[in-house]
ZAVEX-941532 format. One line per 2 residues: their letters; for each residue x, y, z of N, C-alpha, C, O. Coordinates in nm, 3 decimals, decimal comma. Layout:
BEGIN
A = X/Y/Z/X/Y/Z/X/Y/Z/X/Y/Z | ...
//
This chain:
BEGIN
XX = 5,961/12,561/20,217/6,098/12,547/20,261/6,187/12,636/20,173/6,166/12,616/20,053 | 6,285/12,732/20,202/6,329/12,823/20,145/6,445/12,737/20,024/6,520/12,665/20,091
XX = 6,464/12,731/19,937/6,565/12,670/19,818/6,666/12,772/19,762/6,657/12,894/19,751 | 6,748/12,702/19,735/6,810/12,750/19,643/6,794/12,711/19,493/6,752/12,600/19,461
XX = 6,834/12,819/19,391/6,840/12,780/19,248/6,977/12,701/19,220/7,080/12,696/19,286 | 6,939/12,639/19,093/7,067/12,576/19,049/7,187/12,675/19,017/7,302/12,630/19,013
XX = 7,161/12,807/18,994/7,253/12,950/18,945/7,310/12,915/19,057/7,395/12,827/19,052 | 7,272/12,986/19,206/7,264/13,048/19,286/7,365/12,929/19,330/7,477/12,971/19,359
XX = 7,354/12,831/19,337/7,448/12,718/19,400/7,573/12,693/19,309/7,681/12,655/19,355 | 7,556/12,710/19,217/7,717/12,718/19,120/7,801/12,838/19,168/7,924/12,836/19,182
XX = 7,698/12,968/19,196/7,780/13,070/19,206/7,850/13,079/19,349/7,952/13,145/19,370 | 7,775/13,000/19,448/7,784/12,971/19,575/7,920/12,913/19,578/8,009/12,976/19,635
XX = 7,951/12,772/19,508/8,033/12,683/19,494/8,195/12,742/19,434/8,312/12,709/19,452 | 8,127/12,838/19,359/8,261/12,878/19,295/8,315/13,002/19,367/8,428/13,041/19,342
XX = 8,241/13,062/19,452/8,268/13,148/19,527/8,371/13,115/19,662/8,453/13,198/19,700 | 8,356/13,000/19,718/8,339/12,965/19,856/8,370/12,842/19,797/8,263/12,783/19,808
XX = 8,444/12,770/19,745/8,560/12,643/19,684/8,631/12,626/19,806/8,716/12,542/19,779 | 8,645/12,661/19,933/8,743/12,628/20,028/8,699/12,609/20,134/8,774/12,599/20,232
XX = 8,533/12,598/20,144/8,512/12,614/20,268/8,486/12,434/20,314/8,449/12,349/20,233 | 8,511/12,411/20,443/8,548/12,268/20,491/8,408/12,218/20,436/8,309/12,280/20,398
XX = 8,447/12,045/20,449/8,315/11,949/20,450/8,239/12,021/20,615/8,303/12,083/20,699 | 8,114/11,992/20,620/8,025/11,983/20,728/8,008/12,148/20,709/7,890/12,178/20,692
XX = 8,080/12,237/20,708/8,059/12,387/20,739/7,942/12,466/20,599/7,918/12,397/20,501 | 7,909/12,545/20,605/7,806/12,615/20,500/7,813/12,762/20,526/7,903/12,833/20,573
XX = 7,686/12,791/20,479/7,653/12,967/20,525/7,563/12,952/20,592/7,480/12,861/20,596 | 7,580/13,089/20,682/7,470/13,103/20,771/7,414/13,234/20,698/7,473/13,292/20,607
XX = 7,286/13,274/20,755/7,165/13,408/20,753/7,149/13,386/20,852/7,115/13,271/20,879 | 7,164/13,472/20,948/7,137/13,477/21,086/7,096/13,672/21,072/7,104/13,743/20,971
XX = 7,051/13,713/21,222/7,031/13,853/21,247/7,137/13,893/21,334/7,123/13,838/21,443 | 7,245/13,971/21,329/7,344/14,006/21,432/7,265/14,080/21,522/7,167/14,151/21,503
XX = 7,346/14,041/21,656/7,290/14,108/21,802/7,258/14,284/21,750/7,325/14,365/21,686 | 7,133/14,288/21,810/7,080/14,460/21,777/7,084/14,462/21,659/7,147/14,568/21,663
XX = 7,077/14,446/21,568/7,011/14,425/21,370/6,932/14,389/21,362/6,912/14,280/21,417 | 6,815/14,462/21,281/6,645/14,403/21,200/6,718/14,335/21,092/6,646/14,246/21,048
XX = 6,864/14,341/21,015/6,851/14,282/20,870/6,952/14,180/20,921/7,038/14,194/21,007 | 6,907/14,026/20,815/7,003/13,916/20,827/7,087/13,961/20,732/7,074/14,047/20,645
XX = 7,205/13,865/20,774/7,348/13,905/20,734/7,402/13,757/20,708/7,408/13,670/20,794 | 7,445/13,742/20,559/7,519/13,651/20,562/7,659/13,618/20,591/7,743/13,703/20,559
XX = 7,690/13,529/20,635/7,814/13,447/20,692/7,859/13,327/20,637/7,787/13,268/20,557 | 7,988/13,275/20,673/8,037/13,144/20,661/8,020/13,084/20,827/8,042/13,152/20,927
XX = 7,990/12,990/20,825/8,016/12,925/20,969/8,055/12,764/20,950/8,010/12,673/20,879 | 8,147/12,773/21,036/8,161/12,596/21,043/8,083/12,493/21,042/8,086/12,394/20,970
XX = 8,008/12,525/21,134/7,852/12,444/21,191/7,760/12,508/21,243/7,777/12,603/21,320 | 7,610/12,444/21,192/7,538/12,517/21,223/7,514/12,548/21,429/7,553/12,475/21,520
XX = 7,450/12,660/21,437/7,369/12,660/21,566/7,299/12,571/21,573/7,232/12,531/21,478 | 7,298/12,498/21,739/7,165/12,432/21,778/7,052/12,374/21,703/7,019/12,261/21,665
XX = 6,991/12,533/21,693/6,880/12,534/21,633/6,851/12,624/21,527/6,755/12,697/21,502 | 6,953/12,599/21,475/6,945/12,638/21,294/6,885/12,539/21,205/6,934/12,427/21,197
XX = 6,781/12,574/21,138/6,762/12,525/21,025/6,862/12,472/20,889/6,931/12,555/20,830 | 6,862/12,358/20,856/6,949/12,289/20,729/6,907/12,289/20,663/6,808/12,216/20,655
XX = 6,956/12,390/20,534/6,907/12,351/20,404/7,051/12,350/20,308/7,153/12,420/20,300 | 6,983/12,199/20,224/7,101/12,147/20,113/7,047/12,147/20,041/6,934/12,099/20,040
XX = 7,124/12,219/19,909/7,039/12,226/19,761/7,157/12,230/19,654/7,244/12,318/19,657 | 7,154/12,153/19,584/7,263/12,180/19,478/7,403/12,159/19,522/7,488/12,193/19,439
XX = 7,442/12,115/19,627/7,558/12,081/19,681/7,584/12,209/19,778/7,695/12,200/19,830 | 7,509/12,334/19,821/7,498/12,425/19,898/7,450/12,374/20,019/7,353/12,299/20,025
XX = 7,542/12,430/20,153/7,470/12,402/20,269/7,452/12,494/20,324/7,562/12,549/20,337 | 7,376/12,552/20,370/7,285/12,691/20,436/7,269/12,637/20,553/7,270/12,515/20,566
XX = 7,246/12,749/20,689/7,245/12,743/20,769/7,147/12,855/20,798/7,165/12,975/20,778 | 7,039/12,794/20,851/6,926/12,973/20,857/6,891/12,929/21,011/6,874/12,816/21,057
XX = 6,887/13,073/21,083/6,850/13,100/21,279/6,711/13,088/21,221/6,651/13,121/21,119 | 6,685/13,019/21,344/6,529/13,002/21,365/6,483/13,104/21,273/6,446/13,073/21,160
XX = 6,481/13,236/21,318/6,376/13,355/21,332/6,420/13,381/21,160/6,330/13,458/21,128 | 6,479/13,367/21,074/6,554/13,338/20,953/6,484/13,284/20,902/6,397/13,337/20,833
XX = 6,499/13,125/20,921/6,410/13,050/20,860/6,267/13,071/20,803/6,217/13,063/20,691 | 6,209/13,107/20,963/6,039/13,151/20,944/6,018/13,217/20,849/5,938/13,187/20,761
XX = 6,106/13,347/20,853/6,089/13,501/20,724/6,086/13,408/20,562/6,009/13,430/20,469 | 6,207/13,290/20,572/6,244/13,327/20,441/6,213/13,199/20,382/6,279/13,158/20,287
XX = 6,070/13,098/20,454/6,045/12,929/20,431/5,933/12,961/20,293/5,872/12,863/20,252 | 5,917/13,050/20,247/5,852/13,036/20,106/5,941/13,152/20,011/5,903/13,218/19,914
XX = 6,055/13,148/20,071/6,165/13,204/19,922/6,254/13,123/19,882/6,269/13,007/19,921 | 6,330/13,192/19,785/6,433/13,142/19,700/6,540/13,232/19,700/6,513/13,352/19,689
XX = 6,665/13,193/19,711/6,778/13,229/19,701/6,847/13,199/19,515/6,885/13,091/19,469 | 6,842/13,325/19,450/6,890/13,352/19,319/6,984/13,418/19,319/7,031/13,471/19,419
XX = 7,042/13,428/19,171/7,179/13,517/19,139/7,148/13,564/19,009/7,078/13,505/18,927 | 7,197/13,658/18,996/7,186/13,700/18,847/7,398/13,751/18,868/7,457/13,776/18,973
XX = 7,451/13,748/18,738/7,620/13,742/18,703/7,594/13,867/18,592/7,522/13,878/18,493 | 7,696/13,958/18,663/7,726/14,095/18,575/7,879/14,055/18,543/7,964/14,053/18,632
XX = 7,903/14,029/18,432/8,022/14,022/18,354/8,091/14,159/18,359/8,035/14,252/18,302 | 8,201/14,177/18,418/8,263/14,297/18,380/8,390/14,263/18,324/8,419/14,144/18,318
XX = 8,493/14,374/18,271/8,593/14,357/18,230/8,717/14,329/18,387/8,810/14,250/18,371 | 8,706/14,382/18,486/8,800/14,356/18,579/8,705/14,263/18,667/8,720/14,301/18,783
XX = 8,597/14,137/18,662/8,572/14,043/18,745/8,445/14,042/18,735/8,374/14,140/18,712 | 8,401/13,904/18,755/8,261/13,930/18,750/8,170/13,970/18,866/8,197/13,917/18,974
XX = 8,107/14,020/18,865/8,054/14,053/19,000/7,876/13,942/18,998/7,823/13,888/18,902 | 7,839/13,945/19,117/7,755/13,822/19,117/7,633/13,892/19,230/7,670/13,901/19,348
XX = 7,480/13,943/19,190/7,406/13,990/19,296/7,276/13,906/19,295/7,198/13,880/19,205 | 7,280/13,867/19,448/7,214/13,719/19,517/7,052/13,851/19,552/7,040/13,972/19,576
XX = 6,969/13,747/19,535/6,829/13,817/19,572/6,772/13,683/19,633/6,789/13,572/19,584 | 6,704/13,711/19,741/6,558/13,638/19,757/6,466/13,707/19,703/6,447/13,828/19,713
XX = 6,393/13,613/19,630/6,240/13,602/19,627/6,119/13,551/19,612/6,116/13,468/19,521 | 6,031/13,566/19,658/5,915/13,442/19,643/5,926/13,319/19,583/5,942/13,333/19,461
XX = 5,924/13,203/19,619/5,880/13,106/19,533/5,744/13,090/19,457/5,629/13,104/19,497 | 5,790/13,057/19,342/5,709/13,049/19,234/5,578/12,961/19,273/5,591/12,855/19,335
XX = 5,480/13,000/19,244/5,339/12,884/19,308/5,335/12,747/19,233/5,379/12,723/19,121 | 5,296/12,694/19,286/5,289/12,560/19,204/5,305/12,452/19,283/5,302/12,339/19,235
//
């Protein structure tokens, strides 16, 4: 099942502080795109996958889900002097 880290959900949280109860992010594929694209959405699709982790609510399209049900959603935080900037990676979950 794809997770999030505990980083990755602080940075989530502090990013996105306004977004309503019930609503999250989506990863979905836009019409005619091979790459998912993240979004805010109110509520999920139909048949979107729910994932809650860390007080993060994700929203992954079917075809989303499948790709990304043995990763992890991370962050690593580049401190700069005019803001911090914040770059999100999937990757593998760790075995175990």
């Amino acid at each position: 099942m794809f997770a999030i880290t505990q980083t990755a959900a602080l940075a989530i949280n502090a990013m996105f502080s306004e977004i309503p109860e019930g609503a999250g992010l989506r990863i979905a594929y836009p019409e005619g795109s091979q790459k998912p694209q993240l979004s805010v959405a109110l509520a999920p699709s139909e048949q979107d996958t729910v994932v809650e982790s860390a007080g993060v609510t994700m929203f992954l399209e079917p075809s989303v889900a499948q790709t990304l049900d043995d990763k992890v959603l991370d962050v690593h935080r580049v401190v700069k002097d005019d803001g911090d900037l914040y770059h999100f990676a999937i990757t593998a979950q760790a075995a175990g």
